[in-house]
Structures are given as structure tokens and as C-alpha cells.
N, C-alpha and C positions, 0 to 999 in steps of 0.2 A: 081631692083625695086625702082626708085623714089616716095617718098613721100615728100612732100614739108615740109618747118620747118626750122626751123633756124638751124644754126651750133650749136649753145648750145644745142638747143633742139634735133637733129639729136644724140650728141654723149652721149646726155641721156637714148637715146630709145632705143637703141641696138639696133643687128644687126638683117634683116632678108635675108635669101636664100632661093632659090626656085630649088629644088634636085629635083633626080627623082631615084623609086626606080627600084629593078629588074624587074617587069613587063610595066615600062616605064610609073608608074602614077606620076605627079608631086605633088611632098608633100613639104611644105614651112616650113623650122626650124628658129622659132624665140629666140634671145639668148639678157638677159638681160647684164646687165655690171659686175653682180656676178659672171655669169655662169650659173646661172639655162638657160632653156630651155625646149620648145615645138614642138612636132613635129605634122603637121596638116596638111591628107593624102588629096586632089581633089577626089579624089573617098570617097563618102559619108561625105565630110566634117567633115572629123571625124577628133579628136584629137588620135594619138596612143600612145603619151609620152608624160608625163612631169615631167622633174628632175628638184630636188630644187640645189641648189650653190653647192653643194659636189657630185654632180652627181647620187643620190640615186635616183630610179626609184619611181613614187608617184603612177602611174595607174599601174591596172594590164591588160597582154594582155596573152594570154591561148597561152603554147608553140604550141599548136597543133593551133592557131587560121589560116584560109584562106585567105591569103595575094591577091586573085586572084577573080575580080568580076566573076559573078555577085554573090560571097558570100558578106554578111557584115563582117567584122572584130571582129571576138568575143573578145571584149577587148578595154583598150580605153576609148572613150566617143562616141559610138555612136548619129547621132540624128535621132529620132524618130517623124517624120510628114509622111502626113496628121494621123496617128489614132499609136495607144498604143496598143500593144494586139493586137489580131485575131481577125476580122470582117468583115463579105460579101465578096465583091472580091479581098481586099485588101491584099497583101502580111503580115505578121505579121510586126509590127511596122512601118507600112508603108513603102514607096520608097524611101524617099531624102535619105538613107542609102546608096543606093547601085545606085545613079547614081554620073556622074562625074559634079562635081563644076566647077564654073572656078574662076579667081583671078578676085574682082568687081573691074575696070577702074573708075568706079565715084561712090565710095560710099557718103553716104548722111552725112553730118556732124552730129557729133554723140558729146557729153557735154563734154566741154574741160577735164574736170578730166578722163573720158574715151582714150585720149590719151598721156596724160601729160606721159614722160618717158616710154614710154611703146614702146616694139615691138609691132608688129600688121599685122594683115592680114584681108582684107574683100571678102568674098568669095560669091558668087551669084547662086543661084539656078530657074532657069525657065522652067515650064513642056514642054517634046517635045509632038509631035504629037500622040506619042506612049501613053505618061503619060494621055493625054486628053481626051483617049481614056479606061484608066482604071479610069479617076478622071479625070471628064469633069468640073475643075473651071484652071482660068489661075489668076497664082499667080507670085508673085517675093518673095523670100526668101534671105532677107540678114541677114551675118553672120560675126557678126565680133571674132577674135579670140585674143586675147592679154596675156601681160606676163608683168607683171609689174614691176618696180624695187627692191619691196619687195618678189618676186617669187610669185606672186597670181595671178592663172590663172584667166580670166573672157572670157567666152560665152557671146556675146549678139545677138540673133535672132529676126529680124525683117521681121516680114509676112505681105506682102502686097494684098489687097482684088483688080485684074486688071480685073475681072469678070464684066457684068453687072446683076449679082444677086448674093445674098448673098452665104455663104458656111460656114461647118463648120470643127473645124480637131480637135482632141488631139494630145496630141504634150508632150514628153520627152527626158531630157537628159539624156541617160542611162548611168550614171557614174560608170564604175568598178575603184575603191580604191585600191589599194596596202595594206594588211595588216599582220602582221607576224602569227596571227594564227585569225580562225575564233573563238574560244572558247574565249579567250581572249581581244574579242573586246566588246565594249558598244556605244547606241544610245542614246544620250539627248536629248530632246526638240520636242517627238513626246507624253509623257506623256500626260493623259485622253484625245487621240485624238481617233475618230472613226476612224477603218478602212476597207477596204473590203478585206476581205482574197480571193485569188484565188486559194487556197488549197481546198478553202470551197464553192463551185460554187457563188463566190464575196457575202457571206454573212457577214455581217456589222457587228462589233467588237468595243468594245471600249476598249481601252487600259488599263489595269489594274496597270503594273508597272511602277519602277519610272524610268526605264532604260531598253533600250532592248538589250539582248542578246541572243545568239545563243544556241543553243542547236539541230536544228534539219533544213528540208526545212523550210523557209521561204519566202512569196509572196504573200507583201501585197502593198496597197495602204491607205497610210494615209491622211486622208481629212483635208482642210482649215489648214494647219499648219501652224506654225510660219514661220517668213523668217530664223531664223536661226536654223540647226542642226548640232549636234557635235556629231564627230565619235569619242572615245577615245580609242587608241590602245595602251595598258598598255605594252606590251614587249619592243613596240620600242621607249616607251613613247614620242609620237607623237598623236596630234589631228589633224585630218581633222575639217577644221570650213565650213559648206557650206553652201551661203546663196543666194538667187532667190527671185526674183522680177517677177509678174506676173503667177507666176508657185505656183497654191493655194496648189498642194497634193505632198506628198514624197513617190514613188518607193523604197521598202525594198526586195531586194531581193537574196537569196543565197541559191544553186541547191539543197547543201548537197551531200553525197556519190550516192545514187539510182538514179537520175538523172544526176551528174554528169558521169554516166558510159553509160548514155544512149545518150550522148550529143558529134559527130563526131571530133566537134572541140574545143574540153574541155579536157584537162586529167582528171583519173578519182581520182587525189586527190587533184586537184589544188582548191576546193572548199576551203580550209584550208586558201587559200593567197589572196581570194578577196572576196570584199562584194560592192554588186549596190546601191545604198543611190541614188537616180534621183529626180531630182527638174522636176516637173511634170504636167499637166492638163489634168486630164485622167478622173474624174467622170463627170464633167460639159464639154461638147468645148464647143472651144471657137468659134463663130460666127463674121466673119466679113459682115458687109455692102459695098457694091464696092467703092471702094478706102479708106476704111482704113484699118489704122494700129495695128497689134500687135504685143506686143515687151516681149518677156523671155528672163531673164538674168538671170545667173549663176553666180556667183563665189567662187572656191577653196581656201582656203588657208590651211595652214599645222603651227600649232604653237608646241611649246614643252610642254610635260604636265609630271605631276608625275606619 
């Protein structure tokens, strides 16, 4: 894979490969100069791993998850376009999951700090004939995927409106977190945000505590929130920092036991080791005009906490 750049800059960037796994999808592993590393399947564009420098697994991916379309990957980072959730004819979380990407040839220049040092991948998404036919707007969906020299993953999606009339989609990144116990985990920076509980046929909450924690299902959507929340994971004393641009609500989600047992490609205790925190646009879409642009960016990072 040529990408142009100076010799300095090349042996900053680390390295990227493009593998292929047992079912012959091509999935591209980007590896910083640390060692950390990302692996980022063509089929749904999804991210399935990211290890920080010591090789410790950050996402969680469900031992029972479907390596094999047309399932999505329970696990990972899914992304979730055109819609969030179950509606009309739309398959749950829409399609871009569960079709095949391919590596973009000309992606569009993106602000130098977005490639400085960095591996990188830009991945392209265009409906077929089929797609047009369940979702009649024609779109381009670029996606870039990086890994930076300090181990911080960033997502950036950019949705192109090639329609001549408008359209509209929600759009998330379904993040599953890696975490040592789900009791033990806590959420900052969603305090007195309203939320819509989907436990509760999406009736509107506003958040009482100064921190959330588990105790039971949770699944909700929190509106207008900050760009920054913090996952703090007291066992492994590790925080997840996640912070998004363009993406107004955060996805809180975790099955618990009772759903977890009702769930094919889930064990039914693996709710323990993961928690969905998704930088999100799920109560408002977003609407584009023909020929513009919209851009969600993510990004992960992992700091040490007490």
C-alpha cells in the first residue's frame, strides 16, 4: 500500500498490511512504532481490535461473535448508517455494517494533524443497485481509520449527499469497550443530561447522578452531550477518554444477564467484560442537501487512572 510522504514521515507512521482472514475478507492491520495496533475488517468497515504497546486487547469482541456475512460482528466498533435502531424497512442499525468496503484510491485531504505519525486507512463505501433499492439516495461514505503514535484510535466519517434531493440518516459508532467487570465501572460527563430510555418505550429521563453505574440492563441515549466522556475502570485502573465531533448524543448500552442469554452471538456472561459508550446522532438526523458534507469523528484513547 503506497501512500506518499517523506522518509521521515513514512518511518513515523508505522506500518500498514492488508491480510485476509479465514473467510477471505481483507482486513488491513495498522501498527504504530510502540506496537500498539488496529485491526480494520472490509466487511462493514469495522474496527475488531485495538491493542495498546503491551498488547492488551482495549475492544471487546463476544467469543460466540459471526465472523461470517451477512452477520454484523457483535464486537468491535461497529458503524451504524443510514438509521440507529429498528425502523421501517430498514435492517436494525442500518446497512454500511454488513456490506463490503473497499480501500479509497483517492481519498480527499483530510488537516495535517489527522495524518501526522499516524498509520492509516481510508475506506469507501457506495450503495449498490440492491442498496438503492432498499434506500433510494446515492451517497459516498468515507472513512478514515488511524492509530496514532500515542495509541489513540480516531474514526473519521465523512458522508457525502451525490443525490439530487436531500436525505436524511442517524448514524453511530457502536463502541464495545473492553472492561474488567461491569459492577465496577463508572461514566463521567453525561451528569443532568436528558436521556431517552429504550427500556422505557424512549421516554425522556434526565439524569440524576453524578456518575453512572451499573447495576442492571441499561439503554439509553443521552442528548446534546459534551464532546468529552470518561469511562473509569477501577480494577484495571484504566480510563477510556472518548471524545466526537459532530456526533451530539452518547449510546449507553449493556444487555445484562436476561438478554444476554437471549442474544445467539453473545455468551451469556460476557455482559461482565463489555460496555457500548457510542458517540452517536440518533434523536435529531442528520439531513444533507446534494452535495454536501457530513463529518463524525471519534476518538479513543486509554489513560491510567487510580
Amino acid at each position: 500500500m503506497n501512500h506518499s510522504g517523506s522518509a521521515s514521515e513514512q518511518s513515523q507512521r508505522g506500518a500498514v498490511e492488508v491480510v485476509k482472514d479465514k473467510h477471505g475478507i481483507q482486513q488491513v492491520v495498522l501498527q504504530n512504532h510502540r506496537g500498539a495496533s488496529v485491526r480494520v475488517s472490509l466487511y462493514g468497515g469495522q474496527v475488531l481490535s485495538w491493542r495498546n504497546d503491551r498488547g492488551e486487547e482495549l475492544l471487546f469482541t463476544s467469543s460466540k461473535a459471526i465472523f461470517k456475512p451477512p452477520k454484523a460482528v457483535r464486537g468491535g466498533i461497529p458503524i451504524c448508517f443510514p438509521q440507529f435502531g429498528n425502523r421501517g424497512s430498514l435492517e436494525q442499525h442500518g446497512f454500511a455494517r454488513n456490506k463490503v468496503w473497499v480501500i479509497d484510491k483517492n481519498p480527499p485531504p483530510l488537516h495535517p494533524n489527522d495524518s501526522i505519525g499516524k498509520a492509516y486507512i481510508d475506506l469507501l463505501l457506495k450503495p449498490s443497485e440492491e442498496d438503492l433499492k432498499i434506500w433510494p439516495h446515492s451517497f459516498e461514505f468515507r472513512l478514515r481509520v488511524s492509530l496514532a503514535a500515542d495509541g489513540y484510535l480516531t474514526l473519521i466519517s465523512r458522508i457525502r449527499n451525490i443525490n439530487c434531493k436531500p436525505f436524511s440518516f442517524s448514524f453511530a459508532y457502536h463502541t464495545y469497550l473492553s472492561i474488567s467487570d461491569i459492577s465496577e465501572v463508572r461514566i463521567e460527563g453525561l451528569e443532568t443530561l436528558d436521556y431517552l430510555d429504550n427500556l422505557c418505550q424512549k421516554e425522556r429521563f434526565t439524569e440524576q447522578g453524578d456518575a453512572l453505574t451499573f447495576e442492571a440492563e441499561v439503554d439509553r441515549v443521552y442528548l446534546s452531550s459534551s464532546d468529552v466522556v470518561a469511562v473509569f475502570d477501577h480494577e484495571r485502573k484504566r480510563t477510556f477518554i472518548v471524545r466526537k465531533e459532530g456526533l451530539p448524543d452518547v449510546v449507553v448500552w449493556n444487555p445484562w444477564e436476561k438478554k444476554s442469554k437471549s442474544m445467539v452471538d453473545f455468551g451469556d456472561e460476557e455482559y461482565k467484560q463489555m460496555l457500548c459508550v457510542n458517540g452517536a446522532a440518533v434523536e435529531k438526523p442528520i439531513t444533507l442537501k446534494p452535495g454536501e458534507e457530513w463529518t463524525g469523528r471519534l476518538e479513543l484513547s486509554v489513560v491510567p487512572s487510580s
